[in-house]
C-alpha positions in Angstrom: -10.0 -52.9 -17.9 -13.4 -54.1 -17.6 -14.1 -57.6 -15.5 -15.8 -59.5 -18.0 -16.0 -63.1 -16.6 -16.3 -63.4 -12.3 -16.0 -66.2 -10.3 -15.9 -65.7 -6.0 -14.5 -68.7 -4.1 -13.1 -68.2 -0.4 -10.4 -69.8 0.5 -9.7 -71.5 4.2 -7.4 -69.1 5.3 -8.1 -66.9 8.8 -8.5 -64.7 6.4 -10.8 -64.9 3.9 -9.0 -64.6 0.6 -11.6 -65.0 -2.4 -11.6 -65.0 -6.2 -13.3 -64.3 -9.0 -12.1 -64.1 -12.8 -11.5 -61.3 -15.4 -11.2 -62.2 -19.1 -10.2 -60.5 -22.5 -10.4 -62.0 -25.6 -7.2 -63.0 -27.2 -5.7 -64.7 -30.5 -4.0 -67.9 -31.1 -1.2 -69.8 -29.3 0.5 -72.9 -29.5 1.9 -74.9 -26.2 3.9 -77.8 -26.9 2.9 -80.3 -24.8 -0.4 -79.3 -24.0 -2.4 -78.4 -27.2 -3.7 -82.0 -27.2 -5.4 -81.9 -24.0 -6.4 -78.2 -23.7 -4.7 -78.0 -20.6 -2.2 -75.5 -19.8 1.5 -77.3 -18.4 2.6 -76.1 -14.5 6.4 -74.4 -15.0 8.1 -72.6 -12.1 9.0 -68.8 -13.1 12.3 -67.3 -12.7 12.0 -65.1 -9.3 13.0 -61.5 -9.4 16.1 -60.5 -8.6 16.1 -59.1 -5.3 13.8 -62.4 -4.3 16.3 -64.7 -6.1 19.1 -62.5 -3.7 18.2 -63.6 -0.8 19.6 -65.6 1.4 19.2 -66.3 5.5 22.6 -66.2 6.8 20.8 -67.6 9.9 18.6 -70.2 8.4 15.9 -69.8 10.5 13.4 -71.9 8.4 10.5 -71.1 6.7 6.6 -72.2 6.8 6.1 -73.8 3.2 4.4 -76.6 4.5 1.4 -74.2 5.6 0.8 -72.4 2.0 -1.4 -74.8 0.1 -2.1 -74.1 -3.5 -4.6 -73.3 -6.0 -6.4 -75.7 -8.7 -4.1 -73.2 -11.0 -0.6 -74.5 -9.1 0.5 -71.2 -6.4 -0.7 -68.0 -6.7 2.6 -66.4 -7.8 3.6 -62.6 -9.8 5.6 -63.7 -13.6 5.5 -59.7 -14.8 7.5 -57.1 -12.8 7.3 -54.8 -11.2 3.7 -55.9 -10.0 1.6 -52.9 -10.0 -0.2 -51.5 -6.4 -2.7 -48.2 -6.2 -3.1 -47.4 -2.4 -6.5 -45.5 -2.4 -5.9 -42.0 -1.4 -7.3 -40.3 1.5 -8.6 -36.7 1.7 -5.8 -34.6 4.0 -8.9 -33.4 5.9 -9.9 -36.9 7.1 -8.5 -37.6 10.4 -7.3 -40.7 9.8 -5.5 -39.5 6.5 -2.1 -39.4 7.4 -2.0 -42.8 9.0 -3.4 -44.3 5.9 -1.6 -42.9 3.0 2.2 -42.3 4.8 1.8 -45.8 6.7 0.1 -47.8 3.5 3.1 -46.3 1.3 5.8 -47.3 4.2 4.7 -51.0 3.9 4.6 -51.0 0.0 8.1 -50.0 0.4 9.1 -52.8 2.8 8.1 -55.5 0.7 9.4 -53.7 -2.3 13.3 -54.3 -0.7 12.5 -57.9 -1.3 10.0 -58.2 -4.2 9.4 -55.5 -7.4 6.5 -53.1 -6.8 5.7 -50.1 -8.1 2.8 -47.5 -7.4 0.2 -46.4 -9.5 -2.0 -43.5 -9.5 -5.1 -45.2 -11.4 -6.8 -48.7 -9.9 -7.6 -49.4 -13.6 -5.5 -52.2 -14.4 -3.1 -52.2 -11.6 -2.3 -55.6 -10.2 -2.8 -55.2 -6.7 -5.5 -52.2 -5.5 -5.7 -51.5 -1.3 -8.8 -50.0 -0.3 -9.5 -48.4 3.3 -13.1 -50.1 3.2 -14.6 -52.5 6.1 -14.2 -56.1 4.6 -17.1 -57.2 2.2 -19.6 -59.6 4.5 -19.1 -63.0 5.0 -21.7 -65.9 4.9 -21.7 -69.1 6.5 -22.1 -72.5 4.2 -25.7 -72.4 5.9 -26.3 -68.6 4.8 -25.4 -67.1 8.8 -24.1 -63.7 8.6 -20.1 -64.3 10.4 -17.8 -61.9 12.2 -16.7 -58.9 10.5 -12.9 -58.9 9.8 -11.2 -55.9 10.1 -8.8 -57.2 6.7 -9.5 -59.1 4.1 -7.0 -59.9 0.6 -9.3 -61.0 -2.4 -7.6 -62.7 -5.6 -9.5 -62.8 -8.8 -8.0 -65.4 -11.6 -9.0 -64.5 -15.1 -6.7 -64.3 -18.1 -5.0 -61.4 -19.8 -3.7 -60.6 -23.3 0.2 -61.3 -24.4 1.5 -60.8 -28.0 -1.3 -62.4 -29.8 -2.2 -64.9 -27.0 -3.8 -65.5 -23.8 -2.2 -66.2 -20.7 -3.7 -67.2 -17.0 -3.2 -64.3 -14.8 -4.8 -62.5 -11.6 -5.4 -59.6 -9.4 -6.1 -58.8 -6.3 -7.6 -56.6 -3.6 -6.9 -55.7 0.1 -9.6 -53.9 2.6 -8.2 -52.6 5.3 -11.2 -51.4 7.6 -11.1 -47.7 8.4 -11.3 -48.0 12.0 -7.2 -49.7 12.2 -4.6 -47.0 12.8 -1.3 -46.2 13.6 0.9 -49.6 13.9 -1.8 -51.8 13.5 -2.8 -50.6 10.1 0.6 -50.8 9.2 0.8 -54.7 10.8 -2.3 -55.4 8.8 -1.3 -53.9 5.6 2.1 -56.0 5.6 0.1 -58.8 6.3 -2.8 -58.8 3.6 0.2 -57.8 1.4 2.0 -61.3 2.1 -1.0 -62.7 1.1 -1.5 -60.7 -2.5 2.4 -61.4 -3.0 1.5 -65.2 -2.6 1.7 -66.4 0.9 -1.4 -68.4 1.2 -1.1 -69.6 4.5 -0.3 -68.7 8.1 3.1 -68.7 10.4 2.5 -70.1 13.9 5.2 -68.0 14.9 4.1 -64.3 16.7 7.8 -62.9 14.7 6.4 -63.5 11.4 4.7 -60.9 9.7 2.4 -64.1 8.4 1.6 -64.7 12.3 -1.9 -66.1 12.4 -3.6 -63.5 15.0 -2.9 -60.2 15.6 -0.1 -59.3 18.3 0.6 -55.9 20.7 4.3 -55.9 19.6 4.0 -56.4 15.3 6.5 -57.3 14.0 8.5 -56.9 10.3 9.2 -58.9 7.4 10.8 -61.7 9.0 13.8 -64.0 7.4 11.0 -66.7 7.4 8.8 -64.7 5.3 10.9 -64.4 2.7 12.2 -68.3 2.6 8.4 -69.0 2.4 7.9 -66.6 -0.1 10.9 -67.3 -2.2 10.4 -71.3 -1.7 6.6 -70.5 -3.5 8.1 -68.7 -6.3 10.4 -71.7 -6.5 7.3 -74.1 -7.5 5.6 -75.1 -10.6 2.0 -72.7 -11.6 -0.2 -72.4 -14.8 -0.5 -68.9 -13.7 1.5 -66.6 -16.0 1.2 -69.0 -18.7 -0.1 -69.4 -21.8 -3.6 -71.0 -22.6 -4.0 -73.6 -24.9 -6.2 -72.5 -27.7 -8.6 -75.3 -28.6 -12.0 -76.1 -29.1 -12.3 -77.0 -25.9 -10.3 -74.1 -23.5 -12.5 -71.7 -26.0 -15.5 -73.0 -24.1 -14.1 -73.1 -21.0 -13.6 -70.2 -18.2 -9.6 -69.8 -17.3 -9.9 -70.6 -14.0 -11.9 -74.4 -15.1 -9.1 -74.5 -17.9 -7.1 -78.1 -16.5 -3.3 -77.6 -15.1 -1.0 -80.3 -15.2 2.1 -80.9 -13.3 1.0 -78.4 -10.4 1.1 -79.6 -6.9 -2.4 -81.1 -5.7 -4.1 -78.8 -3.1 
């Protein structure tokens, strides 16, 4: 799929997610309720199953109140299973086994929780993890910032659907090469809380969301998942359909207005 409309924003998280757009030119749709305005309406999803499932015996809270949303409502996945390509070491790199046995291992935790699914190609898939030092980051005044050693990106765009278009997104993780062993793995659960929606940050060193890194990481806690399945619980224009007007024909998705979405 080539990107054919980009837009970079980073968001104020400690760490840096950012977005640009991809767009593909659709055909004509009809939203009741928001054709008049051009804007698209904010409507929760239904969660996935094994999301939906879940339930904390020991209610041990969650950190909601942390996650703030987008212009577009929360960042949430509508078509299942999301896709993930884990870029794929050489077997003679030293560092190869780490990377594509511990990668895969944390793919597989969240996937208990949430549907994901593996791909061979980055073409198209809906979450790609690259073993790459974080892109550079700039100051408001141009300074050249600390290098992070992960980073999640998120591009909002739109994407084709039975003769219409409908606001979507993708995303990308960079892990950088020089992590290993358990941290990798502690920062690849991490940056993948933040691609499954988790825009914000625990203040609790059990979370897998835990702001700062910590000697003992730990797994996908119970209040990861009530935060993650109290996001999927909210109202989003992402997933849903654009109106097709005059005016959302001029527009890019991601300046296309969402009503009934949380304010940020």
């Amino acid at each position: 799929m080539s990107w054919l409309r980009k837009k970079t924003a980073i968001a104020a998280l400690a760490v840096a997610l950012v977005c640009w757009s991809w767009a593909i030119a659709a055909a004509a749709l009809r939203v009741p309720g928001s054709e008049a305005s051009g804007a698209i309406v904010a409507r929760p999803h239904p969660l996935p199953p094994a999301l939906a499932g879940w339930h904390d015996d020991g209610e041990g809270g969650d950190y909601f109140s942390e996650v703030v949303p987008l212009d577009v409502g929360y960042l949430v996945w509508s078509r299942f299973p999301v896709t993930v390509y884990i870029e794929p070491l050489a077997p003679n790199l030293p560092r190869s086994r780490d990377w594509n046995e511990g990668v895969g291992e944390v793919v597989a935790e969240w996937s208990a929780y949430f549907p994901l699914t593996l791909v061979g190609d980055p073409e198209g898939a809906d979450i790609t993890i690259w073993s790459r030092r974080p892109p550079v980051r700039l100051s408001p005044t141009g300074e050249l910032l600390r290098a992070r050693s992960a980073q999640t990106r998120y591009q909002i765009g739109d994407r084709p659907d039975s003769g219409r278009r409908l606001l979507a997104h993708h995303c990308e993780i960079f892990l950088s090469p020089t992590q290993t062993g358990d941290y990798l793995k502690a920062a690849a659960r991490h940056e993948l809380g933040h691609a499954l929606g988790i825009w914000g940050h625990s203040d609790r060193p059990s979370d897998v969301m835990y702001f700062s890194q910590v000697s003992r990481p730990p797994g996908i806690s119970p209040r990861d998942l009530n935060t993650l399945q109290q996001i999927y619980r909210q109202p989003t224009c992402v997933g849903w359909p654009i109106p097709d007007t005059p005016t959302t024909r001029q527009l890019r998705p991601w300046e296309i207005p969402c009503q009934g979405h949380p304010t940020p």
